[in-house]
C-alpha positions in Angstrom: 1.1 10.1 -3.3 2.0 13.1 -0.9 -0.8 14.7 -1.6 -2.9 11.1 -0.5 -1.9 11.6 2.3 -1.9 14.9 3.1 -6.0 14.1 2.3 -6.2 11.1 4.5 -6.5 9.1 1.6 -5.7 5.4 2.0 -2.7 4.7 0.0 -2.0 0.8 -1.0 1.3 -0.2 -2.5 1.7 -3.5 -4.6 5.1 -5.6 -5.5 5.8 -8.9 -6.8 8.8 -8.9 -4.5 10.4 -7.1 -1.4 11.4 -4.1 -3.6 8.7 -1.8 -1.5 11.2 -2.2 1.3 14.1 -1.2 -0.4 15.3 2.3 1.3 17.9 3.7 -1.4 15.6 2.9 -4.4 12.2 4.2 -2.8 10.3 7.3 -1.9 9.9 8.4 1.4 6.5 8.1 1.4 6.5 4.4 1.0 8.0 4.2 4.8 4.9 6.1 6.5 2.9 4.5 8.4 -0.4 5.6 6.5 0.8 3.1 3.2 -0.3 0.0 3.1 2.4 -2.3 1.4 1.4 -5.4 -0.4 4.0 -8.1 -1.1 2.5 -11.2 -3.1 1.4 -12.0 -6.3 -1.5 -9.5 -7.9 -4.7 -11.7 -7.3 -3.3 -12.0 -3.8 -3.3 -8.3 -4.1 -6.8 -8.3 -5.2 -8.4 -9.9 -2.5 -6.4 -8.6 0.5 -8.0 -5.0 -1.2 -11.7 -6.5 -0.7 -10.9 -7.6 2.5 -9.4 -3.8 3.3 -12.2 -2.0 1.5 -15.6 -4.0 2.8 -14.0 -4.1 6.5 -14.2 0.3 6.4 -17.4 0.0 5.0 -19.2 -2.1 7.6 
């Protein structure tokens, strides 16, 4: 993931649950402002991606 990053690379994060937020059981880089966390179910997930993806490519 650091290396994502260090490319520009747009990094997405997915969880069922809140655990992305969790500060003591988590990486750094999940708290930078370039990842995008997801909370939600995965076909929630899914679309919120399209959305994301065709919006940089218009």
């Amino acid at each position: 993931m650091g290396k994502a990053i260090a490319f520009e690379k747009k990094v997405y994060l997915y969880s069922e649950n809140s655990g992305l937020n969790d500060l003591q059981n988590t990486s750094a880089f999940y708290h930078l402002d370039r990842v995008d966390k997801f909370m939600g179910t995965l076909e929630e997930f899914f679309h919120y991606l399209m959305k994301c993806e065709v919006a940089t490519h218009v």
